[in-house]
C-alpha positions as CSV (number, residue, x, y, z in Angstrom):
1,X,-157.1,-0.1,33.4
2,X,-160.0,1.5,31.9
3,X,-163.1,-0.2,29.7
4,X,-165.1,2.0,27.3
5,X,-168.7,0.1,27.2
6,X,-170.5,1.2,24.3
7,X,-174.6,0.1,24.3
8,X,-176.4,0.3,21.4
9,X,-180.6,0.5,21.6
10,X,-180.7,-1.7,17.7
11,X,-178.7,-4.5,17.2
12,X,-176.1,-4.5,14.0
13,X,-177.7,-6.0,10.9
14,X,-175.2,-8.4,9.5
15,X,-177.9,-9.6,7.2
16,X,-176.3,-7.9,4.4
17,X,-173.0,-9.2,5.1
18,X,-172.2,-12.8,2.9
19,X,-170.3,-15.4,4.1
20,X,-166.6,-15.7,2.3
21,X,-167.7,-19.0,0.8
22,X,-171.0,-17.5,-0.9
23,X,-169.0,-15.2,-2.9
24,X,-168.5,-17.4,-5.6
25,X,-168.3,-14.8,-8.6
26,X,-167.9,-11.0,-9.4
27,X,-170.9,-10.2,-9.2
28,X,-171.7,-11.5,-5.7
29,X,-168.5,-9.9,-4.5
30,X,-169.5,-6.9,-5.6
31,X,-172.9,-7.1,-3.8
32,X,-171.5,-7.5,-0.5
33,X,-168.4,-4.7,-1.1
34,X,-171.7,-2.6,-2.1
35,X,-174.0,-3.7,0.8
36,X,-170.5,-1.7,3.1
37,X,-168.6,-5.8,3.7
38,X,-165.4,-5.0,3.9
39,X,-163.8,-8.4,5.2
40,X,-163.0,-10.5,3.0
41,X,-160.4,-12.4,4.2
42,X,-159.6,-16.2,3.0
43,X,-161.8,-15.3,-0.4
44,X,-161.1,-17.9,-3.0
45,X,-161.7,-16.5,-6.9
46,X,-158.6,-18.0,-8.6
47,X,-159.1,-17.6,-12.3
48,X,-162.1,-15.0,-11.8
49,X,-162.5,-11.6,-14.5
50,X,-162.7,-8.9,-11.6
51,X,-161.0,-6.2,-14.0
52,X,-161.7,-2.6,-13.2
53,X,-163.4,-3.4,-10.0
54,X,-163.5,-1.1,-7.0
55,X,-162.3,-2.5,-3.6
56,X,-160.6,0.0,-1.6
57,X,-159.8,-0.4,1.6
58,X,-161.2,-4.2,1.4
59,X,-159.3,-7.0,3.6
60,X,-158.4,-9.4,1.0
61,X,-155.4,-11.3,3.4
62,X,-155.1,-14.8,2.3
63,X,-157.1,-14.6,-0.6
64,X,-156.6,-16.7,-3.4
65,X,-157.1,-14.5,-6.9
66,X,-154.4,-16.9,-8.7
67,X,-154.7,-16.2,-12.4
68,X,-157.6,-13.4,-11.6
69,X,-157.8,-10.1,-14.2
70,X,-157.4,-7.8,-12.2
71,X,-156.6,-5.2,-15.2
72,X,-157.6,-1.6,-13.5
73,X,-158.9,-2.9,-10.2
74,X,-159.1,-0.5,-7.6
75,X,-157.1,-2.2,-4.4
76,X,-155.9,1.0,-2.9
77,X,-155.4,0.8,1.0
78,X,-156.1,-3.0,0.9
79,X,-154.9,-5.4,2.7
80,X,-153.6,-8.5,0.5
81,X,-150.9,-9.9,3.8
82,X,-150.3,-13.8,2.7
83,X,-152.6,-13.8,-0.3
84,X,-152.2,-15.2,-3.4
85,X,-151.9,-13.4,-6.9
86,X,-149.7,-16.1,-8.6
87,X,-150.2,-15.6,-12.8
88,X,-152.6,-12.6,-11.3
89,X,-153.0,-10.0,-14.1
90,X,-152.4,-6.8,-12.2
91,X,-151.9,-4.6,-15.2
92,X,-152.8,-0.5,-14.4
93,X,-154.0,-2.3,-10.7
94,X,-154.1,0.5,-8.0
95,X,-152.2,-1.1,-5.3
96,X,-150.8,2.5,-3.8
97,X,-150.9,2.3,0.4
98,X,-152.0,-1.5,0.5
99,X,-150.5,-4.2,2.6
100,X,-147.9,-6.8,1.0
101,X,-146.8,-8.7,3.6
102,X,-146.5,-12.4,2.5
103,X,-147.9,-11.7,-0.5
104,X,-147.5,-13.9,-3.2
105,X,-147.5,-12.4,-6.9
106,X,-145.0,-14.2,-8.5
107,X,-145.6,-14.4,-12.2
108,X,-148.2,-11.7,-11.7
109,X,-148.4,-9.2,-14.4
110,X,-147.6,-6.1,-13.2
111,X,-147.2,-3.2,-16.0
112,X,-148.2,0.5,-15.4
113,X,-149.1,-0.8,-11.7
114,X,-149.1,1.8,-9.1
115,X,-147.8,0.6,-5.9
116,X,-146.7,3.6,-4.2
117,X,-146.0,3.3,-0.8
118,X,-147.5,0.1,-0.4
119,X,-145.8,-2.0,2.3
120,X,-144.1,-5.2,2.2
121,X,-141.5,-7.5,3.6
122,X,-138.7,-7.9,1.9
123,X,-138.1,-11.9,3.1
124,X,-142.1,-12.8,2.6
125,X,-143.4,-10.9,0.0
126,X,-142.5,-12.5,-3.2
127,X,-142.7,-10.8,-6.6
128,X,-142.3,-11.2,-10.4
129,X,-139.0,-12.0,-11.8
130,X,-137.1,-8.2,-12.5
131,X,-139.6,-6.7,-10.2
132,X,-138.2,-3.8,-8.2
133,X,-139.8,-3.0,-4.9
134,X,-137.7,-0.3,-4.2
135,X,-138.3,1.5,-8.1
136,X,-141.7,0.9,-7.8
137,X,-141.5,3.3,-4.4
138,X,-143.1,0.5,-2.0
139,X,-141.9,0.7,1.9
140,X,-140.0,-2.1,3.4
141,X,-142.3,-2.9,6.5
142,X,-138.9,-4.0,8.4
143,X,-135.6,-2.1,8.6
144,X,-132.2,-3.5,7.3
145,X,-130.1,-5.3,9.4
């Protein structure tokens, strides 16, 4: 077994870096996406306007964005595992390469949504009523039985 030790001569700054509970509003989330955070996990801005924001790559898992506009938001390579986009707007959303596992979006808007190759699981992941995971060219993280 073999240990890389990595020493640094400055400590990180996390100073920048806001705790999940301060983000209370768009703006302060985009702050800290700005300021390089990237973790975001357990966020809670059910009901929140963050339309045409840019998140890529963020860690949203087991957010809460119920009922959030997320009309043209930028969520490309994120990971939204077990989060929560019920009555979510999602309309023109870029979701292509994300992470869908456990994610809930039923009644989520969802027109002219890309969500190429985005992963999900077919039992866990729950979509909209008519929603085709398959059409919309999304890969099952788990092969059929």
């Amino acid at each position: 077994m073999y240990y890389l030790i990595v020493r640094r001569s400055e400590p990180i700054d996390m100073s920048d870096h806001k705790a999940i509970a301060e983000i209370t509003s768009r703006e302060t989330l985009l702050a800290a996406y700005q300021s390089g955070q990237r973790a975001f996990s357990g966020l809670s801005l059910s009901g929140t306007d963050i339309s045409g924001i840019d998140l890529k790559g963020a860690d949203l898992s087991y957010a809460e964005l119920n009922e959030a506009n997320l009309t043209q938001a930028n969520l490309r390579g994120c990971d939204l595992s077990y989060a929560s986009l019920r009555e979510a707007n999602l309309t023109q959303a870029d979701l292509r390469g994300s992470m869908l596992i456990g994610t809930d979006l039923r009644q989520a808007t969802v027109t002219d949504a890309n969500f190429h190759d985005a992963d999900y699981d077919p039992t866990e992941t729950h979509f909209p009523a008519g929603f085709d995971p398959i059409k919309a060219e999304m890969k099952s993280d788990r092969a059929k039985a």
